[in-house]
C-alpha positions as semicolon CSV with decimal commas, in nm:
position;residue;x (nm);y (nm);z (nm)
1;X;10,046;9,235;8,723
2;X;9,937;8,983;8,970
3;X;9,637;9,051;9,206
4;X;9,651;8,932;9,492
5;X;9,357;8,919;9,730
6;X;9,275;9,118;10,010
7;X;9,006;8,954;10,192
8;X;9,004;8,732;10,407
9;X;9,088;8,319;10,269
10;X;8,844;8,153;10,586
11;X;8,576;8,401;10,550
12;X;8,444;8,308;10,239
13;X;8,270;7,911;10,138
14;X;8,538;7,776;9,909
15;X;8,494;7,509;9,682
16;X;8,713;7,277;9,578
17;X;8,739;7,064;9,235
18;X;9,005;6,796;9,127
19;X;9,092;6,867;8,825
20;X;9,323;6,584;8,728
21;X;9,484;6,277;8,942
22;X;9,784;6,129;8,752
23;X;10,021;5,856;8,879
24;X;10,345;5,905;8,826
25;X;10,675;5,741;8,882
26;X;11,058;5,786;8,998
27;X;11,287;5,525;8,910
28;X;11,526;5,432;9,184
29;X;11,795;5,198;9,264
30;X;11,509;4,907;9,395
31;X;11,298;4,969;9,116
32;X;10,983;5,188;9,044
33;X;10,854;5,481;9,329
34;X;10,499;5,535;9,233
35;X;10,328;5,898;9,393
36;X;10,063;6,091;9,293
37;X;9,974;6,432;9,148
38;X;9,671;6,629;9,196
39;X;9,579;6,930;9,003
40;X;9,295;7,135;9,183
41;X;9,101;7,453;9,154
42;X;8,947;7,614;9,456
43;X;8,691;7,965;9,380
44;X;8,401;8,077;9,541
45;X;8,212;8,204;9,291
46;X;8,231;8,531;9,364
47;X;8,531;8,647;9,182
48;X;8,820;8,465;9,359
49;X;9,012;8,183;9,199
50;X;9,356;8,003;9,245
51;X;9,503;7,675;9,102
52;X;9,725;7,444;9,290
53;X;9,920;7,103;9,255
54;X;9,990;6,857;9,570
55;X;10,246;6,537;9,504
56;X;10,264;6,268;9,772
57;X;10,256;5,892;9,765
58;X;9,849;5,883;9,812
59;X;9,596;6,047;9,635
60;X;9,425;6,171;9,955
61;X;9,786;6,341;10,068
62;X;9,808;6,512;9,715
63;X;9,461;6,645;9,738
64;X;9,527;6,813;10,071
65;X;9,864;6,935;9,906
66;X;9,692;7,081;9,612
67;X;9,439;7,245;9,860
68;X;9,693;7,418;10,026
69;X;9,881;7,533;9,751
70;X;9,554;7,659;9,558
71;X;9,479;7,907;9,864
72;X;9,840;8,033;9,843
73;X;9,756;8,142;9,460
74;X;9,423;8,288;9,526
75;X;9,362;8,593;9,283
76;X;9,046;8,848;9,265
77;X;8,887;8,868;8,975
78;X;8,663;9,204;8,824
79;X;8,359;9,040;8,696
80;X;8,064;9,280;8,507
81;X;7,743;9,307;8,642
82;X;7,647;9,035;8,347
83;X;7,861;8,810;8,532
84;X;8,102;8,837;8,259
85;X;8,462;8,978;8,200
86;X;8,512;9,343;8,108
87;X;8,662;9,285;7,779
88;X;8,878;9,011;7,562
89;X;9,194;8,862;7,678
90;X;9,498;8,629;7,603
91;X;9,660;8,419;7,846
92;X;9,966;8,142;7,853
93;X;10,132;7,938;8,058
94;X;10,430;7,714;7,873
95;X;10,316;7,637;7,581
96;X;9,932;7,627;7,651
97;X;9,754;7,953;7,529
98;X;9,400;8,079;7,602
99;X;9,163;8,344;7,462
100;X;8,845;8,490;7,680
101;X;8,650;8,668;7,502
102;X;8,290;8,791;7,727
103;X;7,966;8,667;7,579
104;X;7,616;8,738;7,555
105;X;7,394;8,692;7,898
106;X;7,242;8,378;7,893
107;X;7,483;8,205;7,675
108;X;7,649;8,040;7,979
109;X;8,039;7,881;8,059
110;X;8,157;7,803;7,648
111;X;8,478;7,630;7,777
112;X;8,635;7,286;7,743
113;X;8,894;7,113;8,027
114;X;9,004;7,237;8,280
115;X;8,961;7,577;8,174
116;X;8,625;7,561;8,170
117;X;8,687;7,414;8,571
118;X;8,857;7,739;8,661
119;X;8,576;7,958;8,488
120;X;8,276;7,837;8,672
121;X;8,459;7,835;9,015
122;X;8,552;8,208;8,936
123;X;8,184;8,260;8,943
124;X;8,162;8,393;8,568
125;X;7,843;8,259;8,374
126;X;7,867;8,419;8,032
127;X;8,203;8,350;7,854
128;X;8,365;8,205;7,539
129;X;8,712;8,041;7,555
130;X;8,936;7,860;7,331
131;X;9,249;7,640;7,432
132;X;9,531;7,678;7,152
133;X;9,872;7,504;7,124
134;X;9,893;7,256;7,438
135;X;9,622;6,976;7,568
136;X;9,796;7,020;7,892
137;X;9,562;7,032;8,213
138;X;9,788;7,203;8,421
139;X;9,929;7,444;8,177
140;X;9,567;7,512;8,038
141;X;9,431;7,582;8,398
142;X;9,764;7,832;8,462
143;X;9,710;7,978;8,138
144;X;9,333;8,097;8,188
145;X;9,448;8,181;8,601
146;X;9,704;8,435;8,363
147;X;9,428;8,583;8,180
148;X;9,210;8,656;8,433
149;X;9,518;8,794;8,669
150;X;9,555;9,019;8,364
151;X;9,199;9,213;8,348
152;X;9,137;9,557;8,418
153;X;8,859;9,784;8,486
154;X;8,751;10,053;8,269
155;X;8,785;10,244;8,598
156;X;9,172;10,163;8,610
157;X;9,216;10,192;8,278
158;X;9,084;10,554;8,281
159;X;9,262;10,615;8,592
160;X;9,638;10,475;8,476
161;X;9,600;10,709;8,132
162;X;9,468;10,980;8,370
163;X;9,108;11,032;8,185
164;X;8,801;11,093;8,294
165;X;8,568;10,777;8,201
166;X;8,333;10,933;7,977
167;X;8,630;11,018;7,793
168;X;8,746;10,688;7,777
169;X;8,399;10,579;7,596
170;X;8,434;10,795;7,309
């Protein structure tokens, strides 16, 4: 279940972080076409998050690509009052796999790559996270955008198994 935001995309500051530029190449019939690929994260720390790629034959034309397509893939994320998330999850994306799991306050952003990127931008402070299978930037930085898409409440969780909350605590 993907969220997708509600408010509004030009309200808010966003910031923006390249996450990886890579060079890449087409063969053709006169040889070698060299472009460019940007993988970027855009969040404004306040719960909202998306991940984007831009290809064009400069870096500075990828980059606005990427931009663009980040704020078409913006999601909201619940974050505790801890400025953690509400309980452990898996994500994946190919074959790139990621586990959240929320963390004591204080302990800060325990990430590596570009998932650790995606975390900080999201605006979450306490976390630990672990990259399995694939080194992939792109993947990785999907993969954790999956998890976090993924979290629930306890509020909806009590509400979709039609409970009261205090009797979901017991």
């Amino acid at each position: 279940m993907k969220r997708k935001s509600t408010r509004n995309k030009e309200e808010t500051n966003w910031e923006e972080k390249v996450v990886q530029v890579k060079r890449v190449t087409k063969v053709v019939k006169g040889g070698k076409k060299l472009s460019f690929r940007a993988v970027l994260v855009i969040g404004n720390e306040n719960g909202q998050i998306g991940v984007g790629v831009g290809k064009a034959s400069d870096v500075i034309g990828a980059v606005k690509k990427g931009v663009t397509d980040a704020k078409k893939n913006i999601i909201d994320i619940p974050l505790t009052q801890y400025y953690s998330i509400p309980h452990p999850i898996h994500g994946t994306s190919g074959a790139a796999r990621i586990i959240l799991r929320p963390s004591a306050t204080g302990s800060g952003v325990i990430a590596g790559g570009s998932t650790r990127i995606v975390l900080e931008l999201a605006g979450i402070k306490n976390i630990l996270a672990k990259q399995l299978g694939s080194k992939n930037t792109l993947n990785n930085a999907r993969a954790t955008l999956n998890a976090l898409s993924n979290l629930r409440t306890f509020n909806e969780t009590a509400e979709d198994r039609n409970i009261n909350l205090e009797r979901l605590y017991q």
